[in-house]
Backbone bond lengths (Angstrom), bond angles and torsions (degrees), N, CA, C in turn:
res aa  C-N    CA-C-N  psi(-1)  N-CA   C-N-CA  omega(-1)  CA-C   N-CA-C  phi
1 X - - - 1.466 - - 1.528 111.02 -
2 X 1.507 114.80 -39.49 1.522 111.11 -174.43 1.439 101.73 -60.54
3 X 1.838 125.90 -32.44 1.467 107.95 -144.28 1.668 92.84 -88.40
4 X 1.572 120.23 -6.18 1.260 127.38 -154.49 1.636 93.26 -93.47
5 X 1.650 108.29 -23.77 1.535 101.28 172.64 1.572 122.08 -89.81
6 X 1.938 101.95 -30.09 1.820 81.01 162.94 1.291 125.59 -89.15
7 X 1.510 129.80 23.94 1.608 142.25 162.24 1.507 94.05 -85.24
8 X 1.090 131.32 -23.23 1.612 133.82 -172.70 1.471 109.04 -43.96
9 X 1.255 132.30 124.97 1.514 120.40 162.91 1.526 123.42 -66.11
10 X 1.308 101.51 133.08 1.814 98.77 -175.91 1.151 103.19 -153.81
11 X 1.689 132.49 43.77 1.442 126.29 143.10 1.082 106.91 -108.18
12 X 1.564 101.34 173.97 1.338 111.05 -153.50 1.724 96.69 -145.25
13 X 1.528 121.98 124.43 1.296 123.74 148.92 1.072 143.64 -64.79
14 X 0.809 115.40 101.62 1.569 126.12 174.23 1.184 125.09 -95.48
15 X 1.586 117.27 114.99 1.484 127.37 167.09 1.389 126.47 -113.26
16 X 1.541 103.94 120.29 1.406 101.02 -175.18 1.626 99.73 -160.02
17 X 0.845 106.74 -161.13 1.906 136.19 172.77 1.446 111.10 -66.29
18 X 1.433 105.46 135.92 1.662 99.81 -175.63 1.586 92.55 -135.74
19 X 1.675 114.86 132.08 0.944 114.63 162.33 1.466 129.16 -128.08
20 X 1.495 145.92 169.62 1.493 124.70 -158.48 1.342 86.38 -107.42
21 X 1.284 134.71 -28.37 1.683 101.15 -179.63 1.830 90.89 -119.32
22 X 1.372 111.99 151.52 1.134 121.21 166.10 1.631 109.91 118.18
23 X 1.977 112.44 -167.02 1.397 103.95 -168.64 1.280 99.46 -154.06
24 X 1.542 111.31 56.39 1.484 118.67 -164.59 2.497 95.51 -119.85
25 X 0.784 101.50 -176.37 1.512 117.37 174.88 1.480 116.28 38.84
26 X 1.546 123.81 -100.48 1.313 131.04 156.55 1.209 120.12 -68.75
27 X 1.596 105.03 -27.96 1.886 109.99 -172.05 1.510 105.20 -68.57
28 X 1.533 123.03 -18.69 1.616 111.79 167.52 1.034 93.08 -119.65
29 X 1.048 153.70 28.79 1.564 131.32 173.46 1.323 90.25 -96.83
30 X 1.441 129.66 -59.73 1.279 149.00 -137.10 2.016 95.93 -84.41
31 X 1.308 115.33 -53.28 1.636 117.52 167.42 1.448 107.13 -44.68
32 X 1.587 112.73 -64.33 1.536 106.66 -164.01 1.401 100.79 -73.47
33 X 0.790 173.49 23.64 1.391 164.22 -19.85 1.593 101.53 108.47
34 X 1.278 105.77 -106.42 1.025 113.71 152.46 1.596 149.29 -26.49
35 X 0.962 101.10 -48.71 1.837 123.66 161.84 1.368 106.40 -57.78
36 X 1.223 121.33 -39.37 1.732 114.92 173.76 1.815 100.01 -89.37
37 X 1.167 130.13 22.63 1.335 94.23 175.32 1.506 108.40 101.42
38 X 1.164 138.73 -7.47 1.761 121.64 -174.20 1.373 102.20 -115.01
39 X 1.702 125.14 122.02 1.624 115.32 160.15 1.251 115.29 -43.60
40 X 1.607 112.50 162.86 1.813 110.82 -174.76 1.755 97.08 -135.12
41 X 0.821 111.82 119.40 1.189 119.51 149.35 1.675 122.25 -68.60
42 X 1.626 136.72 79.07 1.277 107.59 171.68 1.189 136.86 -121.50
43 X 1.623 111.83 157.74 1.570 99.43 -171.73 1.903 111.97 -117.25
44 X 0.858 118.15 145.16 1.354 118.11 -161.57 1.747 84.89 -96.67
45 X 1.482 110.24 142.85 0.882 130.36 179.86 1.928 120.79 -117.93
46 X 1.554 96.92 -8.62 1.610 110.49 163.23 1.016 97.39 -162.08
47 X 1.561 124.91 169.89 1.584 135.78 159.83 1.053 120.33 -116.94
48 X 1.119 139.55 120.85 1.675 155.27 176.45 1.366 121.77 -94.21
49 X 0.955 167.22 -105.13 1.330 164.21 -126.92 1.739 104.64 98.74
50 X 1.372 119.51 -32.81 1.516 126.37 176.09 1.635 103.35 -174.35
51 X 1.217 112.79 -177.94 1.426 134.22 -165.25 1.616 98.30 -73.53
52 X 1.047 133.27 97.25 1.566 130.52 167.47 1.704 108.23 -43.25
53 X 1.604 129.50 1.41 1.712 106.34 163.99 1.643 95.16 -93.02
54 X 1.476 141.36 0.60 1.356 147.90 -159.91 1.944 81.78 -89.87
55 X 1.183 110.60 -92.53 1.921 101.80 172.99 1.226 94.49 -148.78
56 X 1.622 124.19 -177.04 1.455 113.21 161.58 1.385 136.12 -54.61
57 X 1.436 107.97 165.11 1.553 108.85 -171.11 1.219 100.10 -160.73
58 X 1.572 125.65 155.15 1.231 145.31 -178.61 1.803 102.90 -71.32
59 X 1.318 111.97 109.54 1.358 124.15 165.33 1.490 128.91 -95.53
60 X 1.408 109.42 124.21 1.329 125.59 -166.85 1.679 94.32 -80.83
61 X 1.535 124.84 148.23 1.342 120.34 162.67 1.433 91.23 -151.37
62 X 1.706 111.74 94.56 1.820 104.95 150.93 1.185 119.62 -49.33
63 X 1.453 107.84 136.18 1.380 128.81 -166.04 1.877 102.40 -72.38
64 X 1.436 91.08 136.35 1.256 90.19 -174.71 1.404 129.74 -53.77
65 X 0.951 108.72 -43.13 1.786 108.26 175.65 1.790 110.22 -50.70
66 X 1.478 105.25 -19.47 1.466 107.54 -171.74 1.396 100.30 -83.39
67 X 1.322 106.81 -61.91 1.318 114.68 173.80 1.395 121.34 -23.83
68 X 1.785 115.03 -51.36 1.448 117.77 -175.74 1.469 123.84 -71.17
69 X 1.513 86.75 -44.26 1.680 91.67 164.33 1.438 124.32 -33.59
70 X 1.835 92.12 -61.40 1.541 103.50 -170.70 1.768 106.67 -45.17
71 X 1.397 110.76 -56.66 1.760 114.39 -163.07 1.710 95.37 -79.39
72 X 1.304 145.16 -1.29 1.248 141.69 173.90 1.668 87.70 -77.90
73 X 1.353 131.79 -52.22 1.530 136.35 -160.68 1.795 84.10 -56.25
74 X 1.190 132.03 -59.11 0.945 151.85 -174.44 1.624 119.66 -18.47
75 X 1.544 79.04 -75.50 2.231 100.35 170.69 1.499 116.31 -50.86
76 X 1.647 104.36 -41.20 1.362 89.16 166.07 1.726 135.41 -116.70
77 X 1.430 99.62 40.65 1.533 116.26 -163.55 1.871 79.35 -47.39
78 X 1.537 119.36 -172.49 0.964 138.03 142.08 1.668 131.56 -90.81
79 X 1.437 86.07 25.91 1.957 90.59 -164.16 1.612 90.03 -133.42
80 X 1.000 117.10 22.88 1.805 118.33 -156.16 1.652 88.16 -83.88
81 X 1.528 123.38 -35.62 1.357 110.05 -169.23 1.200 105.29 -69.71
82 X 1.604 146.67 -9.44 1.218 147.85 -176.09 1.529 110.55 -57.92
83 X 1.442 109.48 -48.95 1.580 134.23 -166.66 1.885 108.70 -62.86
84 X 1.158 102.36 110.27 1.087 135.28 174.94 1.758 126.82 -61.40
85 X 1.522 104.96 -61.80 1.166 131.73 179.40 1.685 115.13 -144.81
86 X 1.075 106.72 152.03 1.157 101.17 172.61 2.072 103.73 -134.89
87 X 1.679 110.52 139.72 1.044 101.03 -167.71 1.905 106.46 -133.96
88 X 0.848 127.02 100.73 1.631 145.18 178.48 1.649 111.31 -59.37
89 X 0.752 150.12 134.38 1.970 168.23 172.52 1.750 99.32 -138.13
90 X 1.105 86.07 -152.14 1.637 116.89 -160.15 1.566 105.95 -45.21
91 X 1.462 129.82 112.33 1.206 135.21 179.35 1.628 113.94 -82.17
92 X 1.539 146.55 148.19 1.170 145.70 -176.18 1.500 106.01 -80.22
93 X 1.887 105.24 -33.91 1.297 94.92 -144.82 2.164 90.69 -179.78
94 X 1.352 75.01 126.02 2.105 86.68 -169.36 1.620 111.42 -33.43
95 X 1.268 99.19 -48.63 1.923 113.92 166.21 1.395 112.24 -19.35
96 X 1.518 110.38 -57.69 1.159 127.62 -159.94 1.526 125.63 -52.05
97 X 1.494 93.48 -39.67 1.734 120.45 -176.72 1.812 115.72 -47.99
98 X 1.814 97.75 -43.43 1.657 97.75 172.53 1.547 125.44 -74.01
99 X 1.284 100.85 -27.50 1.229 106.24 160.61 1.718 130.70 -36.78
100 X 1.580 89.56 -67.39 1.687 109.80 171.15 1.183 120.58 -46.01
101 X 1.666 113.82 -62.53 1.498 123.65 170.01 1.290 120.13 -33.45
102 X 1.543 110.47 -44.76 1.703 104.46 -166.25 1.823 104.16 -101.20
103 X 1.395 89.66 -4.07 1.870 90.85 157.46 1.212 116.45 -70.85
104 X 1.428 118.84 -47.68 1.597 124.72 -174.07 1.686 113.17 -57.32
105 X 1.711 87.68 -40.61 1.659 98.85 178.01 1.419 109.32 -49.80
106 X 1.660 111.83 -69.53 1.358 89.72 -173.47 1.500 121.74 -77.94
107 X 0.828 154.17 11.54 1.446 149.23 144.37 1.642 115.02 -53.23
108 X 1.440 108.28 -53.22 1.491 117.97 158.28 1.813 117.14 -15.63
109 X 1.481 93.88 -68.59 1.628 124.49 -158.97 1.617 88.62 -75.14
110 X 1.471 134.59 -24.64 1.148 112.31 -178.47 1.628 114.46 -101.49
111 X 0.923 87.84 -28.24 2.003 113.01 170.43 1.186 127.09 -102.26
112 X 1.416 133.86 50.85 1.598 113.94 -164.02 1.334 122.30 -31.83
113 X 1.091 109.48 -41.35 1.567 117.35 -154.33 1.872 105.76 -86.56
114 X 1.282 112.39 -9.05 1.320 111.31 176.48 1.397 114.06 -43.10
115 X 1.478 121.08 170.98 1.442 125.45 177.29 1.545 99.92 -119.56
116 X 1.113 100.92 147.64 1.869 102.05 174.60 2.115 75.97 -124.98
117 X 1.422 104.01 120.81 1.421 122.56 152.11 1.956 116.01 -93.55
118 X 1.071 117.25 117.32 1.267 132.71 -172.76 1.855 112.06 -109.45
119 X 1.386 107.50 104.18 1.715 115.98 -168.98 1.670 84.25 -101.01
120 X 1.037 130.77 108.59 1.454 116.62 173.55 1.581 90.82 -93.08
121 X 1.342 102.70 120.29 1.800 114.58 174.10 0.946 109.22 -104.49
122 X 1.442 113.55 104.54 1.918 115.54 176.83 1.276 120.79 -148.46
123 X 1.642 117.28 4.31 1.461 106.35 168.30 1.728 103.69 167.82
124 X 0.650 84.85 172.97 1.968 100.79 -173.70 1.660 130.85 -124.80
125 X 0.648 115.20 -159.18 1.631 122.85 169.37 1.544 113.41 -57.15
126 X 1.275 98.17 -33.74 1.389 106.28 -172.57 1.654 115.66 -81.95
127 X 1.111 102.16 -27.99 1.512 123.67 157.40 1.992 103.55 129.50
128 X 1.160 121.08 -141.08 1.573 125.32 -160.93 1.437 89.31 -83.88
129 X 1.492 99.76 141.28 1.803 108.45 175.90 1.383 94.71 -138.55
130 X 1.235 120.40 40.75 1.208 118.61 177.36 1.822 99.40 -147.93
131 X 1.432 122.88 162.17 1.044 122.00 178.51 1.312 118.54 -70.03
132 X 1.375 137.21 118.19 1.468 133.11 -153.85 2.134 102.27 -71.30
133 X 1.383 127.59 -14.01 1.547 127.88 152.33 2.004 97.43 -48.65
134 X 1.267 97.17 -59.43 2.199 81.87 -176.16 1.236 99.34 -82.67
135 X 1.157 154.61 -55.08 1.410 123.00 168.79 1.494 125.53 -6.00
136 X 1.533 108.04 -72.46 1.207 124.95 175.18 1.503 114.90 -42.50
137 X 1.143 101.53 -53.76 1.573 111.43 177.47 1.469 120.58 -58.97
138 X 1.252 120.52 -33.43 1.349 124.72 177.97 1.966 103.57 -78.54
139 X 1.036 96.41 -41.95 1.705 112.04 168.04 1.579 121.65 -27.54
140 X 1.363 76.16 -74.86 1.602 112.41 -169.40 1.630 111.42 -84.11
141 X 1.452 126.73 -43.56 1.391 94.90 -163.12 1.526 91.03 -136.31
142 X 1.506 129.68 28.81 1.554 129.29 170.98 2.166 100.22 -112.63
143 X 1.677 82.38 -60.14 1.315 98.02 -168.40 2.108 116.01 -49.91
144 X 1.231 109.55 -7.13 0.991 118.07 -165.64 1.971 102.76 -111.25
145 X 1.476 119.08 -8.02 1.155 105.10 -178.03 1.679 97.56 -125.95
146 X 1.537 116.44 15.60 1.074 130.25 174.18 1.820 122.86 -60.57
147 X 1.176 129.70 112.91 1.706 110.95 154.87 1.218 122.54 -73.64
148 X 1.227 124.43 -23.03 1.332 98.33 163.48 1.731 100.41 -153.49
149 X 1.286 113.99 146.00 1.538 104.47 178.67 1.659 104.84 -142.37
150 X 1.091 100.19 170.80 1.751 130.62 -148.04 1.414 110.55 -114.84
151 X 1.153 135.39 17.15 1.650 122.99 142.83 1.734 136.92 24.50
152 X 0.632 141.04 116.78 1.533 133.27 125.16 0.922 135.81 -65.14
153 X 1.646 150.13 162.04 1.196 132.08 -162.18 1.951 101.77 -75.46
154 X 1.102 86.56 -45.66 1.871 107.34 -166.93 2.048 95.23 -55.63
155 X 1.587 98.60 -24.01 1.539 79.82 -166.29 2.022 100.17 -89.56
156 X 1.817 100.70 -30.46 1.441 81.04 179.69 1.458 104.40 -77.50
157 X 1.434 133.72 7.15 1.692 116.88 -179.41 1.848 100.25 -73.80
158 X 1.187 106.11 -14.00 1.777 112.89 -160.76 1.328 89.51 -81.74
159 X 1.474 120.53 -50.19 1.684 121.11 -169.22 1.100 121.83 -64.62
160 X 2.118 104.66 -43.34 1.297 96.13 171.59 1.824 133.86 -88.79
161 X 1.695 86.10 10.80 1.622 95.68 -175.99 1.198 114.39 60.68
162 X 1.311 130.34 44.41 1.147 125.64 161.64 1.464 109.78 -168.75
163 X 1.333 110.75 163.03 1.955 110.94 -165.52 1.842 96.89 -74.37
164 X 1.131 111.59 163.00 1.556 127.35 176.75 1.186 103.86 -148.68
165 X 1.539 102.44 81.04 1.462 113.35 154.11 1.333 144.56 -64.60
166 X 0.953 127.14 -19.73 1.512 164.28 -146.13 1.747 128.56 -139.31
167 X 0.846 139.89 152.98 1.616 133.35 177.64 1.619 97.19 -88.86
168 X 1.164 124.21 -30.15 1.202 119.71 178.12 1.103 105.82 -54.21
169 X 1.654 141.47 -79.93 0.987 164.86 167.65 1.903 108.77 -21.74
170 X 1.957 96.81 -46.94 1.275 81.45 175.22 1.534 141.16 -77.17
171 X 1.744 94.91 -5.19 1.396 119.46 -176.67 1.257 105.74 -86.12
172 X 1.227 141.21 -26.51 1.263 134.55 174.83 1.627 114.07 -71.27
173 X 1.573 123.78 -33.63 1.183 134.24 -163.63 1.318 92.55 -73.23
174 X 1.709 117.57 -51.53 1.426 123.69 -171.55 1.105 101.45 -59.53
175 X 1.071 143.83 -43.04 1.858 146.14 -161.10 1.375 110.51 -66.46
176 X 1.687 112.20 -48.11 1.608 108.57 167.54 1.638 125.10 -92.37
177 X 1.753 110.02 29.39 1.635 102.36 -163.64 1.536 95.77 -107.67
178 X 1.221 127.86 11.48 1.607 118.74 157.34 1.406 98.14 124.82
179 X 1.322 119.68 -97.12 1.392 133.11 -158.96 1.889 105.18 -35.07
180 X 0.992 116.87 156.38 1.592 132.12 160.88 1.657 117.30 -38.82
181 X 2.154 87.32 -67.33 1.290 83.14 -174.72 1.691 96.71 -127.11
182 X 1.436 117.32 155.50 1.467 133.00 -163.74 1.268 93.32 -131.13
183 X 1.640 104.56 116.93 1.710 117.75 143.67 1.369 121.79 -104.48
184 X 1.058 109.99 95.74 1.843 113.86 164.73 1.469 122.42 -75.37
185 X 1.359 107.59 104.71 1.551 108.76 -177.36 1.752 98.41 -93.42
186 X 1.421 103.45 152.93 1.591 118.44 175.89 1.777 74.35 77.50
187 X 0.977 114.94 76.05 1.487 97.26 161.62 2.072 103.71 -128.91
188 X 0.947 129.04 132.27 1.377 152.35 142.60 1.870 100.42 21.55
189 X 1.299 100.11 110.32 1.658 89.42 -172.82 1.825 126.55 -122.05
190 X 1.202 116.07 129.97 1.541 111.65 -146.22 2.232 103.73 -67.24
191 X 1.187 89.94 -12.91 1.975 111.90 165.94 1.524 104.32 -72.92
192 X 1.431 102.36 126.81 1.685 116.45 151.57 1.564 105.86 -46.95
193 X 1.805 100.34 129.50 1.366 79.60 151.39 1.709 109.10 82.28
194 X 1.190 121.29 6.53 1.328 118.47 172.39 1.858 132.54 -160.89
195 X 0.976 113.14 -161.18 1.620 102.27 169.95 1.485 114.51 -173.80
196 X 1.305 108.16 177.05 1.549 108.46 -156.22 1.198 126.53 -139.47
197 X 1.641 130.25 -169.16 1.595 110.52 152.34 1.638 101.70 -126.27
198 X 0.717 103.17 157.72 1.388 130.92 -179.52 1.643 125.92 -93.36
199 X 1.191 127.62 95.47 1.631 120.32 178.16 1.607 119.18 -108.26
200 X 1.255 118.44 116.24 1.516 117.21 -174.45 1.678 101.63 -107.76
201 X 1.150 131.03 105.38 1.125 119.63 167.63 1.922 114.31 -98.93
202 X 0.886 107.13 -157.25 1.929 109.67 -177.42 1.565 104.99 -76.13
203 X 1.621 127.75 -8.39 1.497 142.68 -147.85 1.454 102.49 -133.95
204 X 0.970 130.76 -41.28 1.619 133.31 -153.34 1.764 106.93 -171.00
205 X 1.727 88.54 171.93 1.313 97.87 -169.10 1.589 106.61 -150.56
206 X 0.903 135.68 107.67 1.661 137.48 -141.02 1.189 100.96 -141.47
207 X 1.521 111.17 125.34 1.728 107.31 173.55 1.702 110.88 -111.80
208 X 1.255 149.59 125.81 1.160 149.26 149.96 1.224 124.09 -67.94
209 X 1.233 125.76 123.97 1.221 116.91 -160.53 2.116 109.29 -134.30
210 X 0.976 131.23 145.50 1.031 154.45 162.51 1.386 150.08 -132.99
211 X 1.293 146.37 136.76 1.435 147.96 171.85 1.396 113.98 -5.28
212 X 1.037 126.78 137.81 1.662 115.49 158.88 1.442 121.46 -75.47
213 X 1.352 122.83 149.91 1.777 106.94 169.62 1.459 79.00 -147.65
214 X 1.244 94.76 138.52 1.896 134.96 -175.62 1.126 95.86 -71.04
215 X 2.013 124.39 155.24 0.514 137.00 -158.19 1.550 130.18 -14.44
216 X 1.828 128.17 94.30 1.494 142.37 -162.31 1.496 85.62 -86.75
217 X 1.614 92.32 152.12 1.146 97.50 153.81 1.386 126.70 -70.73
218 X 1.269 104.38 -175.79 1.930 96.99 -175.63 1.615 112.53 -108.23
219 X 0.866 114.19 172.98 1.631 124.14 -172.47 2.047 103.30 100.33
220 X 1.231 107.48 -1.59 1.876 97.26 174.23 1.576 106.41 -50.02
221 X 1.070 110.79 -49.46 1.805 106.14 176.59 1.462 143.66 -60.05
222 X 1.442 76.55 -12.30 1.893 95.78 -179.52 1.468 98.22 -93.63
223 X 1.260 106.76 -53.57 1.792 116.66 -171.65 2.254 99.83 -59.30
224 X 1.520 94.12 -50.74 1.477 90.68 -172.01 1.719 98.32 -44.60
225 X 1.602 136.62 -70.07 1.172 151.01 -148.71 1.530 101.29 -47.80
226 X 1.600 105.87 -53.18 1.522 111.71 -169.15 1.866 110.52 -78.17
227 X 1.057 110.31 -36.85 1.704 119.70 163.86 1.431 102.39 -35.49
228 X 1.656 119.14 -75.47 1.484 139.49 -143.67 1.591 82.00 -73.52
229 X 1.516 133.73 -53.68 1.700 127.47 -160.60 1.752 101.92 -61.58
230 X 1.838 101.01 -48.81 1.759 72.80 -178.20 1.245 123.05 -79.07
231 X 1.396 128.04 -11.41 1.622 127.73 167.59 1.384 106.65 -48.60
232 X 1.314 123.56 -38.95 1.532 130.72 -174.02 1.589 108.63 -65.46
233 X 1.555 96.57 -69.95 1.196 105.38 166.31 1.731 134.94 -30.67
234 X 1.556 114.62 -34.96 0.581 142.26 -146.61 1.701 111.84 -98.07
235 X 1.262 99.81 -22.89 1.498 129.56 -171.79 1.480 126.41 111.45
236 X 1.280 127.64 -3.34 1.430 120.95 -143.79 1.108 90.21 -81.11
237 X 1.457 111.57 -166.48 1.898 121.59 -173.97 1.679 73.04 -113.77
238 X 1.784 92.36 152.17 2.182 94.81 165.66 1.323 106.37 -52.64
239 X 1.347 137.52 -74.68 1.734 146.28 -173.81 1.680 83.15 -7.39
240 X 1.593 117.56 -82.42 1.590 110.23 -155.56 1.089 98.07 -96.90
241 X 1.557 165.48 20.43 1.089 138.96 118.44 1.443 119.92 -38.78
242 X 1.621 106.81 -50.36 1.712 109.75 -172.95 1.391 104.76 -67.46
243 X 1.766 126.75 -25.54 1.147 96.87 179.81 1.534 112.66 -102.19
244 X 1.038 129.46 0.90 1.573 124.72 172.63 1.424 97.97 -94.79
245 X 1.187 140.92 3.48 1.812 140.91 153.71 1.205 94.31 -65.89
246 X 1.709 116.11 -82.03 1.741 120.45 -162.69 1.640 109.23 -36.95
247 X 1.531 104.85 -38.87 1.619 103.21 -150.24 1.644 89.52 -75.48
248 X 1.431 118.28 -39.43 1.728 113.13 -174.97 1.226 112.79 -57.94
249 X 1.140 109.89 -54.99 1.940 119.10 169.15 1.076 109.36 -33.72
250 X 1.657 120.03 -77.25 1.101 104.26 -169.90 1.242 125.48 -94.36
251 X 1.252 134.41 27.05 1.517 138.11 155.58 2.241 112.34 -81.21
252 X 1.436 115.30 -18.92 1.135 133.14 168.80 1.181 97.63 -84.97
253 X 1.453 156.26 -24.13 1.551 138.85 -135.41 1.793 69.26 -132.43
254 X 1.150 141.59 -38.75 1.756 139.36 -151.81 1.948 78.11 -95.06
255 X 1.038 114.05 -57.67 2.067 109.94 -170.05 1.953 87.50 -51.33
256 X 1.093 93.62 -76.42 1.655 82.97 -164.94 1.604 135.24 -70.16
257 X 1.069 101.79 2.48 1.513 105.57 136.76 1.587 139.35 -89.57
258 X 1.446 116.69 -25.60 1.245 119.72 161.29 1.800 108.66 -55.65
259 X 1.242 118.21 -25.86 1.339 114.35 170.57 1.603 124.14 -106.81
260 X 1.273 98.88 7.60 1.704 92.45 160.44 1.518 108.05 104.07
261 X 1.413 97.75 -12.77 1.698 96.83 -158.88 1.549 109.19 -61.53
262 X 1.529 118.41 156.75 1.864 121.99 177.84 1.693 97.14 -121.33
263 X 1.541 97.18 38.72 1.819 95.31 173.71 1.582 88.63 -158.74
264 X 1.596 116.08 142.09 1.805 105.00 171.98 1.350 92.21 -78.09
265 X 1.603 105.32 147.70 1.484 117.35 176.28 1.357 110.53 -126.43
266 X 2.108 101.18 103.83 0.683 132.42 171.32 1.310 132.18 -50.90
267 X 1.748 90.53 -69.31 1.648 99.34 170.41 1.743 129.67 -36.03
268 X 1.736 106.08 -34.29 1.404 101.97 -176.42 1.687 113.49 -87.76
269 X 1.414 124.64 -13.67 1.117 130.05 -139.71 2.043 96.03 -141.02
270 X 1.791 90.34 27.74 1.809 80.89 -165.87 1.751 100.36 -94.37
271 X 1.572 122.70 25.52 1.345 132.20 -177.91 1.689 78.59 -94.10
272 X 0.962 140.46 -36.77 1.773 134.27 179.94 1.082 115.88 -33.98
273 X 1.473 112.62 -52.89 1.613 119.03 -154.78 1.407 97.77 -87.63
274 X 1.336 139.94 -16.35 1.450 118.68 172.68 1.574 93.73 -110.44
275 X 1.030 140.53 -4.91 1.704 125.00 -175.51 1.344 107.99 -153.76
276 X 1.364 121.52 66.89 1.546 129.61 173.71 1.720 104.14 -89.53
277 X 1.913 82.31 147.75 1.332 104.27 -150.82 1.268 103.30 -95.68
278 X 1.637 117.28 -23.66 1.342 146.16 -163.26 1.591 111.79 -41.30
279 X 1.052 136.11 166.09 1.228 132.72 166.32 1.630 116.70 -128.72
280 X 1.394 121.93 112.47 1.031 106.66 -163.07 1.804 94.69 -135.34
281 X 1.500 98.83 139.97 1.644 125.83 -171.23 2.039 101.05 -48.98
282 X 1.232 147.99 95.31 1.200 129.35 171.40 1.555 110.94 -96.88
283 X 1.607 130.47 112.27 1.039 126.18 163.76 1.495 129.15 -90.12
284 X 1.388 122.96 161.51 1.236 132.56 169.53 1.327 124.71 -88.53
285 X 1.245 138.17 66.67 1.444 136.85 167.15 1.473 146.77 -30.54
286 X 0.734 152.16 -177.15 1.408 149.44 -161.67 1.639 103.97 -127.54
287 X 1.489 117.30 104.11 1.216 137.83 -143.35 1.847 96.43 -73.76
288 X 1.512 136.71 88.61 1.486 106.18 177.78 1.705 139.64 -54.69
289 X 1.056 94.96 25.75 1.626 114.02 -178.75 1.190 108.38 -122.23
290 X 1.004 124.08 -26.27 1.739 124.19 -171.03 1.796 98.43 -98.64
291 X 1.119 101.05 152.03 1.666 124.23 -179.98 1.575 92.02 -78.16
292 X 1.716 116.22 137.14 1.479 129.88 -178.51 1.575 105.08 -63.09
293 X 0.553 146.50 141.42 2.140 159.92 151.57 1.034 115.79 -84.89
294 X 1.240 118.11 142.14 1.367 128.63 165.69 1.395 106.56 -90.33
C-alpha cells in the first residue's frame, strides 16, 4: 500500500499569468503549491513585468496556435500520469479556454479521479477587467467541466447576471453556476465589519469569515484556489480545508499589510500556508438542497 501511495499522482497544472515582480497568478499558485508538497507543472498564459492594477505594462500574449501546440505537447507528455489536478486562473485570451478544456480532458482519461479546479479570473468590484469574449469563455466552456471552482463575488454576480448582496442570494447563484463544489471568496459576511468565503458543496454550506483590511493586495484568489486544492489534495474534509485556507490567506494578507507591502509576501510568511495561526469564524449554513429541521 505505501509503494501504491508514492506511485500516487500528486502534481498539479497550473495555468495562469506570470509576472517577474510580484505574487499574483502562477507566481502564488505555483509557490503555495509547492510549499505544501505538490510538483507543478506551469504554464504561463501571459507575461507581465508586474500586476497591470500597479500602472501599465508591456503584455506578452503567445500566439495562439503556439499556445495550443504548447498544451497539446502536454496531453501527451509521457509524465501525464503523474498529474494529479489540474488548476486554470487568469486567461490571456478567449482562444485559450479550448485549449484548457481538452487539457483537463486528457488528464481526465488518464486519471479519472483527477480534479480540474477552475478560478475564472475576470473582474472585481470594479467590474470586468478582462475582455467580456474570455469572460464568456471561462463562463461557458471551463466553468461547466469544472469540480470545483474559485469565484469572487463580483465575478459570480457577472455569471449570474445579477447583484449578490446577501449570502442568500449568493447561495442561490452558486447552486445554479455548474461545478459540484463552489468557493466564493470576498463573499458577504454574517460579522460586522468583515468578509468571507463561501463553500457550497452537494452536503453543506459553510461560511469562513474574517476582519476586513482595506485596500489588499491582489493575488488572494490565486493563492486562495491553490491553498484550498492542496488541502483537498491532501485529504482534508472541505469544513477544515476551507477553514485552514481562509485562516492562511488571511494571516499572509494581515502580515503584509501590517508592513506596508503592495505585493503579498509569500516568501517571508510561507510557514502560513501549512501552519496558520489565524483564527477564523467557520459557520454552518442552511444547506439549499436539504429540507429545513427543527
Amino acid at each position: 500500500m505505501n509503494a501504491e501511495k508514492a506511485d500516487a499522482p500528486r502534481a498539479v497544472i497550473v495555468i495562469s499569468s506570470h509576472v517577474a515582480r510580484g505574487s499574483v497568478g502562477n507566481r502564488a499558485a505555483v509557490f503555495a503549491l509547492e510549499t505544501l508538497g505538490f510538483p507543478v507543472w506551469a504554464v504561463p498564459t501571459v507575461i507581465l513585468p508586474w500586476h497591470p492594477g500597479h500602472s501599465r505594462a508591456t503584455r506578452i500574449l503567445p500566439p495562439l496556435d503556439q499556445f495550443k501546440a504548447l498544451m497539446a505537447d502536454l496531453e501527451r507528455a509521457p509524465w501525464l500520469g503523474e498529474v494529479r489536478a489540474v488548476l486554470s486562473g487568469y486567461l490571456g485570451e478567449a482562444g485559450q479556454a479550448e485549449a484548457v478544456a481538452s487539457l483537463v480532458a486528457a488528464v481526465k482519461a488518464k486519471t479519472p479521479n483527477a480534479l480540474y479546479v477552475c478560478d475564472p479570473v475576470m473582474g472585481d468590484s470594479g467590474g470586468l477587467y478582462v475582455p467580456e469574449s474570455t469572460a464568456a469563455a471561462l463562463r461557458d466552456r471551463l466553468m461547466p467541466i469544472a469540480d470545483i471552482a474559485t469565484p469572487n463575488r463580483y465575478e459570480l454576480e457577472w455569471m449570474a447576471g445579477a447583484p449578490l448582496p446577501d449570502i442568500k442570494s449568493v447561495t442561490a447563484a452558486a447552486l445554479h453556476a455548474g461545478p459540484s463544489t463552489m468557493l466564493v471568496t470576498s463573499a458577504p459576511s454574517l460579522m460586522a465589519g468583515g468578509t468571507g468565503n463561501f463553500l457550497l458543496d452537494g452536503s453543506q454550506a459553510l461560511l469562513a469569515e474574517h476582519r476586513m483590511i482595506e485596500k489588499p493586495p491582489n493575488g488572494l484568489g490565486d493563492l486562495t484556489a491553490a491553498v484550498y486544492l492542496a488541502r483537498i489534495l491532501s485529504g482534508q474534509l472541505p469544513a477544515k480545508a476551507l477553514q485552514s485556507t481562509t485562516a492562511a490567506v488571511y494571516e499572509i494578507l494581515a502580515r503584509t499589510a501590517k508592513r506596508g507591502g503592495d505585493e503579498l509576501q509569500l516568501e517571508t510568511d510561507a510557514q502560513s500556508l501549512s501552519h496558520p495561526m489565524s483564527m477564523v469564524q467557520l459557520r454552518h449554513l442552511t444547506h439549499p438542497g436539504r429540507d429545513r429541521r427543527a
